[in-house]
N, C-alpha and C positions, 0 to 999 in steps of 0.2 A: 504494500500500500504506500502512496505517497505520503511525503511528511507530513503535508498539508492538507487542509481541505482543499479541493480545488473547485474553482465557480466552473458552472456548466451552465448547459445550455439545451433546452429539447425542441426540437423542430422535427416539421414533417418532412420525409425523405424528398429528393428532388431526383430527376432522371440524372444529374452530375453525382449522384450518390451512387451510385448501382454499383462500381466496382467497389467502392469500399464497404458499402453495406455485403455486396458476394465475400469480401474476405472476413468478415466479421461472419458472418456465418459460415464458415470454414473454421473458427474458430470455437465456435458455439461447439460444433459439432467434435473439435478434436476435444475439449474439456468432457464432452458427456461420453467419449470414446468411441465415437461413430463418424470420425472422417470417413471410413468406407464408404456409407450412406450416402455420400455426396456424390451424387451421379450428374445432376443438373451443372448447368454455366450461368455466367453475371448476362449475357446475351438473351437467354431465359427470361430471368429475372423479371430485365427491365419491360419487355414483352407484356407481363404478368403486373408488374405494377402501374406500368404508364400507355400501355397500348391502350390499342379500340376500346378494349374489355377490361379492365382491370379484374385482377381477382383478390387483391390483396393491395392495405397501405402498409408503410411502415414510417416510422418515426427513430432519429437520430439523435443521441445525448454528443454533445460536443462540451472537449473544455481545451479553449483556446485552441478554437477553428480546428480539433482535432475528435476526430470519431470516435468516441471510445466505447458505446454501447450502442444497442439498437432494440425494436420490437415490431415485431410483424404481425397484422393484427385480419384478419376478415369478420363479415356479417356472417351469424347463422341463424336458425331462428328456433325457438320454442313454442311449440303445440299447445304444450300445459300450459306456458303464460300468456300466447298471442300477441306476441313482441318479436320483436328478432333480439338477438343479441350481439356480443363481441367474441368470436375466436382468439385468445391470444397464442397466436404460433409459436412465438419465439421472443423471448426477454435477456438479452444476454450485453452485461458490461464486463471488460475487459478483467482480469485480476488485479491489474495493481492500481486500479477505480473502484471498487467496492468497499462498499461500508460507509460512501458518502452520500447517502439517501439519493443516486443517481438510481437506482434500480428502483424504489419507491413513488420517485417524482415519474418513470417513464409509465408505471402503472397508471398512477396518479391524471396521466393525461390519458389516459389508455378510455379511464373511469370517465373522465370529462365529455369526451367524444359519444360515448356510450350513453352518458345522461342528456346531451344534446339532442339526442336521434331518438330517445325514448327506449333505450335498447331497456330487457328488461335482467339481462345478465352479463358478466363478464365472466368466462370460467376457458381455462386453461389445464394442459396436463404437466407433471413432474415424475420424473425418473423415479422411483421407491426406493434407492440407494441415495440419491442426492437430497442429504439431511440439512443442511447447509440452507439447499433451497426452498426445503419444506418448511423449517423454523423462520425464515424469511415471511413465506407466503404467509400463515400462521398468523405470524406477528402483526402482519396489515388486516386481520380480520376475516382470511380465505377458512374456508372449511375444505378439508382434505377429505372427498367421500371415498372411504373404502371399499365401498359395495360397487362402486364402480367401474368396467374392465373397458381396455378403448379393443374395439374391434377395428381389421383392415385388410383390405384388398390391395392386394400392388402386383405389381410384375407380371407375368402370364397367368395369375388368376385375373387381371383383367381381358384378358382375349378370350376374342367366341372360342 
């Protein structure tokens, strides 16, 4: 961790983001031990967030003009409540920026966007090994449901 606090800054990603927000999620991924996982390119990305269609926004923590965290966030929606709400994909600040309420403030606006739009949930998943992130979430208020498994499709289970 730096000696200091350090002033940051959260904004929404811009398409001049895309290669650094791709290596920040290379990063993301090498901490939860699943660089492998990374099949997709920054080319993708920007596709994905700034094309015709977007599927996805993400937002950027900078301290002095430098990226140091990020969060990727989509609409989903709920049946039970008859709202949509926020996916949050991915929340990941650097290691030696953590512990200065950058990862709380990017929630924090994650929450604001969501209260804007009427969403009526913000929910996200966490590795069951990473305690660290669990006592985090915890700590802002998150309930951690256990009865709950993520199911998924990928690879040649998607093909007819």
């Amino acid at each position: 961790m730096l000696d200091k606090l350090a002033l940051f800054t959260i904004r929404s990603a811009t398409l001049e983001d895309v290669p650094v927000l791709f290596e920040l999620i290379k990063g993301l991924a090498e901490y939860e031990k699943l660089s492998h996982a990374v099949t997709g390119d920054a080319a993708t990305l920007r596709e994905h967030l700034f094309g015709p269609q977007p599927y996805a926004s993400a937002i950027i923590a900078e301290v002095e003009e430098q990226a140091v965290g990020y969060a990727l966030f989509f609409y989903n929606y709920s049946t039970f409540l008859t709202k949509p709400g926020i996916y949050l994909e991915d929340l990941f600040v650097l290691p030696d920026y953590r512990g200065q309420g950058i990862g709380k403030s990017m929630i924090s606006y994650v929450v604001q966007i969501a209260r804007g739009q009427g969403c009526g949930r913000v929910e996200w998943s966490v590795l069951d090994w990473n305690e660290p992130a669990i006592s985090f979430y915890r700590s802002l208020g998150a309930e951690v449901l256990p009865e709950w498994r993520i199911c998924r499709l990928s690879g040649s289970a998607l093909l007819p």
